[in-house]
N, C-alpha and C positions, 0 to 999 in steps of 0.2 A: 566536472572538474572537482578535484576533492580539495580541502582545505587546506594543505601543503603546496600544493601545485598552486592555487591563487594568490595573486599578489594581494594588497592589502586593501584597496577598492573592492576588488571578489571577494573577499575574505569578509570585510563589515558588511556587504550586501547578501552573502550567502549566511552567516548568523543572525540579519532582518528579519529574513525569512524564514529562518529557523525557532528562532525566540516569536515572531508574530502568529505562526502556525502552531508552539505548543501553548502561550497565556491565552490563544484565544477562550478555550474552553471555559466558563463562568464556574464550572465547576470544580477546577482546577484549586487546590488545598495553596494557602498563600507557604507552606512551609515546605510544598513537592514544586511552585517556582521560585524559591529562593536555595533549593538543594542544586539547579541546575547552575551550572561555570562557562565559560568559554570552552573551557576546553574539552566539555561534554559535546558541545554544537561542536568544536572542528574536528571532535573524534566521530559524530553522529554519520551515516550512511549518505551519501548525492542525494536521494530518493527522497530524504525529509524533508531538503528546501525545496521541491518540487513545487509546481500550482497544484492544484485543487484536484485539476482535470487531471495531470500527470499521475498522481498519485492514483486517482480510482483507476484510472487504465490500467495503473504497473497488477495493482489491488487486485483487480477482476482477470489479469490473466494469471497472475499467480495461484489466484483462486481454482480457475478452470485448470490450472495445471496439477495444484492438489487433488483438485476432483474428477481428474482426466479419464478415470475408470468406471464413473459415473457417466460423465458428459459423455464418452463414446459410444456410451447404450443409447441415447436419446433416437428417438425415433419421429415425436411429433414435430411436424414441419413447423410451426408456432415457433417452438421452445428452441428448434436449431437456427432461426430465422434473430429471435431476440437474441441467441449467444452471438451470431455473426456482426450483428449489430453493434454489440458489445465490446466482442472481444475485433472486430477486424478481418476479413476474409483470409488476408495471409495468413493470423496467427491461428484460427480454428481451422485450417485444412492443415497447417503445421503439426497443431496439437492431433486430429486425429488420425494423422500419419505415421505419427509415434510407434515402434512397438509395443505389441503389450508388456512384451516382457520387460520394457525400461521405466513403466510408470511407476511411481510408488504407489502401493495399496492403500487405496480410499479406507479412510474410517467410516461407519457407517453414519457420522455424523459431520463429514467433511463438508458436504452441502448443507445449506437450511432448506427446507423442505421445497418442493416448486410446484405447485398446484397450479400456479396460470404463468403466461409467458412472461408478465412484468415481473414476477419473482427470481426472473433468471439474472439480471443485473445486479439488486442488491444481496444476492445470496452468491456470485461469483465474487460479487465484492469484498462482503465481510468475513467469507474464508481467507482471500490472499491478505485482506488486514489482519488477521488473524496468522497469519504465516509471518508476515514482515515484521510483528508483534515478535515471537517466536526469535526474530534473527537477530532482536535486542538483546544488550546485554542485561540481566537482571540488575534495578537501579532505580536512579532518579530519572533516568531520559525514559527507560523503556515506562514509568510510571506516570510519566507527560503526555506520550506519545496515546497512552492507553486512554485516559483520559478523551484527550481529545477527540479520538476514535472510539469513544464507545456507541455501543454496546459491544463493539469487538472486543475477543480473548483470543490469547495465544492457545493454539493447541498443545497435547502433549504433543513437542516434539523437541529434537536436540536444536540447536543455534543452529550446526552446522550443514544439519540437512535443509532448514528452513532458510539458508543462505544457498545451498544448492540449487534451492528450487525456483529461488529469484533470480541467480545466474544463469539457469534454463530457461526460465520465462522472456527471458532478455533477449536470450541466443536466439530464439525459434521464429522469431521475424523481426523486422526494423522496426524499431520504438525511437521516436523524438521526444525528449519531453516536453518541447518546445512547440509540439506542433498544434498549432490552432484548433485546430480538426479533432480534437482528442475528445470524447465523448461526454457528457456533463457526468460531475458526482451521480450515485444514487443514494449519498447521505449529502448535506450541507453542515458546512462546521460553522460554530456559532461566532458571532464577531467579537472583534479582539477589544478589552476591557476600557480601554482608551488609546487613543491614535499617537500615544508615547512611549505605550508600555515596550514595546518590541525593540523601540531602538533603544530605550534606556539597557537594554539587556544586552545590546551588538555593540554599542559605543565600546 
């Protein structure tokens, strides 16, 4: 539900969420959370007031979809085992069903490297933060957002292929953000600076 569509209960409770998830970061510059407004949070994407868990799923298949021309070389049953785990059985037989011809070409640094099978989560992760990064607009949000999600960078790429590619990630199987079941982070974000600062920002 986006921020026009919610009535005014939705609306303070999806900016809660919004302002709790970008001041969490301790690292966070006091004058990149006083640049942000309302009406940055009801312009910002659904995906940001997400949970925790919501976010790394969207993250790790976005990822894998950047990296789709990577992932479908993979051969060791390990490394195909951890992405399933990851990414979901419908969304990894989605993605490798793809043509090739409709992937976008891998940069040869779209993956972080994967040398054993736990590498395959947080390096599916910090590409599609990386990509969602990317689908901000340059600013004070996407500057929050980075933050909090570091060590992720946006690649080079345009907004709007990087907005493509979370609309395909989306398409390619059923995503609840809601669903329990959704896989834990492979990063944890740090806790928010005090248990008032987030509504003092959605009031």
């Amino acid at each position: 539900m986006s921020a026009r569509q919610a009535g005014p209960a939705d609306r303070r409770r999806r900016r809660a969420a919004l302002a709790e998830a970008l001041l969490a970061p301790p690292s966070l510059e006091p004058g990149d959370a006083a640049a942000l407004d309302w009406a940055m949070l009801d312009q910002a994407p659904d995906w940001l007031a997400w949970s925790a868990p919501a976010q790394a799923a969207l993250q790790s298949r976005v990822g894998a979809l950047h990296g789709a021309a990577e992932v479908r070389l993979w051969i060791d049953a390990a490394r195909v085992a951890a992405a399933r785990a990851r990414l979901g059985q419908a969304y990894l037989a989605s993605l490798l069903a793809l043509p090739a011809a409709g992937l976008v070409p891998s940069a040869p640094s779209a993956l972080a490297p994967i040398s054993r099978p736990d590498d395959v989560a947080p390096s599916l992760q910090a590409a599609g933060a990386g990509v969602l990064l990317a689908a901000l607009p340059a600013g004070p949000l996407r500057q929050a957002v980075q933050v909090a999600w570091a060590p992720a960078m946006p690649p080079v790429m345009a907004a709007a292929l990087a907005q493509a590619l979370i609309d395909r990630a989306l398409a390619l199987a059923p995503f609840d953000p809601h669903d329990p079941a959704l896989p834990v982070p492979a990063t944890t974000a740090a806790p928010v600076k005090s248990p008032h600062q987030a509504l003092e920002l959605a009031t």
